[in-house]
PAMAR-898163 format. One record per residue: x, y, z of N, C-alpha, C in turn; residue in one letter. Coordinates in nm, 3 decimals. Example, Ala and Ser with C-alpha at 12.3 -4.5 7.8 and 13.67 -1.06 7.14 Angstrom:
BEGIN
[atom [1.319,-0.569,0.780],[1.230,-0.450,0.780],[1.320,-0.330,0.780],"A"] [atom [1.285,-0.225,0.708],[1.367,-0.106,0.714],[1.290,0.003,0.787],"S"] 
REM end
This chain:
BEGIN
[atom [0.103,0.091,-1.636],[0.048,-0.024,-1.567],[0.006,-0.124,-1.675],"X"] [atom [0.040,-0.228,-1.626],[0.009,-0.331,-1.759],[-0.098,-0.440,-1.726],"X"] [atom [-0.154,-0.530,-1.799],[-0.243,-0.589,-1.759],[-0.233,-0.713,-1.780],"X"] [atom [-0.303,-0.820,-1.737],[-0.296,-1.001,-1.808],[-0.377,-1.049,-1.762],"X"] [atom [-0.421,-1.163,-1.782],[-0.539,-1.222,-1.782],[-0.520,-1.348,-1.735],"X"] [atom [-0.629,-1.354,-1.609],[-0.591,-1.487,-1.531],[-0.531,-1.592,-1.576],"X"] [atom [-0.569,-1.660,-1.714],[-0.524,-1.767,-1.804],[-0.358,-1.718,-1.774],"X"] [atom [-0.318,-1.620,-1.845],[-0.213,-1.573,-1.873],[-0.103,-1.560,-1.754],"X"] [atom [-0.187,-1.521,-1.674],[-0.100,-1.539,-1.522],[-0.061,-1.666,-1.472],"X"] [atom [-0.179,-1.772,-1.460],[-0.143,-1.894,-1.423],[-0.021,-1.917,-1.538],"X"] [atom [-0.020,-1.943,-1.629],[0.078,-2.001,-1.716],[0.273,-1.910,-1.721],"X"] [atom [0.222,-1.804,-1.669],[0.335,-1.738,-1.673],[0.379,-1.630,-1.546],"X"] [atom [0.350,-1.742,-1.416],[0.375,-1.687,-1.297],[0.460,-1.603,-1.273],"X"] [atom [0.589,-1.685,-1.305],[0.716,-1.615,-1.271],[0.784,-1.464,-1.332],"X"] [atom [0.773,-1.475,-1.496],[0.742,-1.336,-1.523],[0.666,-1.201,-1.480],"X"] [atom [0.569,-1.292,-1.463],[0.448,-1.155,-1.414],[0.467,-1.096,-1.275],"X"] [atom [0.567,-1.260,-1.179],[0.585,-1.138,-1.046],[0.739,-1.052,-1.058],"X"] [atom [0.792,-1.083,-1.151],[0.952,-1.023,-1.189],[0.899,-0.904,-1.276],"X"] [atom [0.771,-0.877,-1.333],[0.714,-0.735,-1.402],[0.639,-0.642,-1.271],"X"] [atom [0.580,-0.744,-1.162],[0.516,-0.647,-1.068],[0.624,-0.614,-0.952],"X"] [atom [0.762,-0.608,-0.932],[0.844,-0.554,-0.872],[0.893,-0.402,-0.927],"X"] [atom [0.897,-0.453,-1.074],[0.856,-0.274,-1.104],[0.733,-0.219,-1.121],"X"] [atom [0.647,-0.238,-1.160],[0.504,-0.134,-1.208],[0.334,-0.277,-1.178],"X"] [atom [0.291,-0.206,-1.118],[0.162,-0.287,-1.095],[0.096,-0.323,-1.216],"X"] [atom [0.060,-0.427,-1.174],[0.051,-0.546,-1.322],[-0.149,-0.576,-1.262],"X"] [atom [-0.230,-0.573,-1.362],[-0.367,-0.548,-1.323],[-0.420,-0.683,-1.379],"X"] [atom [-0.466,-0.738,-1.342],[-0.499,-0.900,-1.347],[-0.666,-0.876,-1.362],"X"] [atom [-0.678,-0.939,-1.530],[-0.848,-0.929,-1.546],[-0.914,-1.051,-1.571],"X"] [atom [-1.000,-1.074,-1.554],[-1.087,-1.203,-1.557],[-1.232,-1.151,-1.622],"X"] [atom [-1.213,-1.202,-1.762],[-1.346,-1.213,-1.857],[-1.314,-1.063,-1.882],"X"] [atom [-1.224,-1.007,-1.894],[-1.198,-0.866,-1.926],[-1.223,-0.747,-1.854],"X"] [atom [-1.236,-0.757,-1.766],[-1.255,-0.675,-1.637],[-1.170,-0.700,-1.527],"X"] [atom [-1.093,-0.573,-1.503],[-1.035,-0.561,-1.370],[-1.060,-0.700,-1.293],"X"] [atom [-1.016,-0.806,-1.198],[-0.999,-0.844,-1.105],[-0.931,-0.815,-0.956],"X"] [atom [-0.761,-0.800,-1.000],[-0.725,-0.803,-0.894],[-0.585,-0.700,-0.932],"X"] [atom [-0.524,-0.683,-0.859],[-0.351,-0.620,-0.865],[-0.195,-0.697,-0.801],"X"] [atom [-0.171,-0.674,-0.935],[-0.051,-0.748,-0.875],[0.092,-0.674,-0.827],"X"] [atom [0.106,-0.621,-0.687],[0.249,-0.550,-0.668],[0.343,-0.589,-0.587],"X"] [atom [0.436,-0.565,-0.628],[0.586,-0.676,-0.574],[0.617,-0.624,-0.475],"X"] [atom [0.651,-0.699,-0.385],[0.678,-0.606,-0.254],[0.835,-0.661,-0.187],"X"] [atom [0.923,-0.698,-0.263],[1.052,-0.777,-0.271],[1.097,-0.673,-0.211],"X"] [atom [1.177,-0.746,-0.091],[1.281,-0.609,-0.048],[1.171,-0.544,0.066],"X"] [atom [1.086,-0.550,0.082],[1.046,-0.517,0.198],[1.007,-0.567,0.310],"X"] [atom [0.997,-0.548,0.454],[0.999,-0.663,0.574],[0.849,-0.670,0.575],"X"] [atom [0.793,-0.794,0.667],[0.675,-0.791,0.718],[0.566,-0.709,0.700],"X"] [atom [0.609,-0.624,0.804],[0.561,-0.496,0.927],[0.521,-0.416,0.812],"X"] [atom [0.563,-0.374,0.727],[0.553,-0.314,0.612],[0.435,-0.345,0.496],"X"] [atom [0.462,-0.493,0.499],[0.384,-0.475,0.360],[0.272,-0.529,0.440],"X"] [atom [0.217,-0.613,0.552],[0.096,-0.591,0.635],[0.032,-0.440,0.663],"X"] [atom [0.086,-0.314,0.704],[0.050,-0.225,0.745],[0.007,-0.169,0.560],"X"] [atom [0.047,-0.172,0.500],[0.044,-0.169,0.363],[-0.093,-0.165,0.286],"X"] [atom [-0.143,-0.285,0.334],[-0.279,-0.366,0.311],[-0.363,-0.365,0.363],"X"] [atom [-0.347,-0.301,0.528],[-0.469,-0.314,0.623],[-0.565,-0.204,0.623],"X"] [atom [-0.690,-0.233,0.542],[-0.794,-0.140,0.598],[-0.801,-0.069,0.734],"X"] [atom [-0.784,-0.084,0.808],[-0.810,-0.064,0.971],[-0.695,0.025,0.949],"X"] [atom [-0.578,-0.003,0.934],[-0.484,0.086,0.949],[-0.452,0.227,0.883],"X"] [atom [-0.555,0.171,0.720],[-0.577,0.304,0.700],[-0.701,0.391,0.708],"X"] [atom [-0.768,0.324,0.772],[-0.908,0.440,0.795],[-0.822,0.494,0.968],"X"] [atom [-0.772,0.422,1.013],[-0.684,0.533,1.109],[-0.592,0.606,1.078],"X"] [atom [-0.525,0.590,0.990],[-0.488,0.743,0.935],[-0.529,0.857,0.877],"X"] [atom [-0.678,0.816,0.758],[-0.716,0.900,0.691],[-0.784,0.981,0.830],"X"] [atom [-0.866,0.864,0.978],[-0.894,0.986,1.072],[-0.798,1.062,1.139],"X"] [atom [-0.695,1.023,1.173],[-0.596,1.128,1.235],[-0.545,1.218,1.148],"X"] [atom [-0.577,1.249,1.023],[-0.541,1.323,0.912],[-0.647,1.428,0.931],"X"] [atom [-0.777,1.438,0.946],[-0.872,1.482,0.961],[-0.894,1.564,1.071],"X"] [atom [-0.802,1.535,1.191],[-0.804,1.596,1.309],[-0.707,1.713,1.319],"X"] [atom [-0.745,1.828,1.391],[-0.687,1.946,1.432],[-0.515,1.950,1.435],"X"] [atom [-0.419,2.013,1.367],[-0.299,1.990,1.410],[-0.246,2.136,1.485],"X"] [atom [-0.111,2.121,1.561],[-0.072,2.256,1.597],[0.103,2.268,1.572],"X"] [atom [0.098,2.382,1.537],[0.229,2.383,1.500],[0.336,2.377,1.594],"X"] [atom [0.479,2.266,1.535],[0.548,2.221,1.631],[0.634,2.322,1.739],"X"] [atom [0.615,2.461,1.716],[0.696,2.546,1.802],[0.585,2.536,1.942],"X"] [atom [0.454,2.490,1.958],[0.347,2.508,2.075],[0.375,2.393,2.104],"X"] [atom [0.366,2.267,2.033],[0.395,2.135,2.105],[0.511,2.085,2.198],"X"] [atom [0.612,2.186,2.099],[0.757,2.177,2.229],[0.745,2.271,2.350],"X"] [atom [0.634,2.372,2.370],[0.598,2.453,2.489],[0.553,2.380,2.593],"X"] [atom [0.439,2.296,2.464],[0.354,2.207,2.551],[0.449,2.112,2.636],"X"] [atom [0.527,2.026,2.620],[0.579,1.939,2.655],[0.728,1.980,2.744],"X"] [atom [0.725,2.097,2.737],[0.821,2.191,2.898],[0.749,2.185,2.996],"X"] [atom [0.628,2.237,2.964],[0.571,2.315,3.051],[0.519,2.148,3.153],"X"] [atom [0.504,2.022,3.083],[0.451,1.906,3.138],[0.603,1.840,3.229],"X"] [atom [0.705,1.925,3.220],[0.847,1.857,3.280],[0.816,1.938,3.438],"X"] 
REM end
């Protein structure tokens, strides 16, 4: 992961987003972490929104958290509902 510095970014936009299509590029201000820079070229919408959304992932980390059953009972389950 490589890093640059706001100055450095403004002046050399175009490189830095042609470096964050491969490897996240870490953007510091006064020498400390700021922000991240990752390329998301090549991917639709739907994707790189769901990507980014808090909400979307504290609903996964909870459905991750919840009880699972193994898929030979779920296909019982779902006869037995025909």
């Amino acid at each position: 992961m490589k890093t640059i510095t706001v100055r450095d970014l403004q002046k050399k936009i175009k490189p830095c987003l042609d470096e964050a299509q491969v490897d996240r590029l870490v953007i510091t201000r006064r020498g400390k972490p700021a922000a991240v820079l990752i390329g998301v070229e090549g991917e639709d919408w739907e994707t790189v929104i769901l990507q980014t959304d808090p909400t979307f992932w504290r609903m996964v980390q909870a459905r991750r958290r919840q009880p699972t059953i193994p898929i030979e009972e779920l296909k019982a389950r779902l006869k037995r509902k025909r």
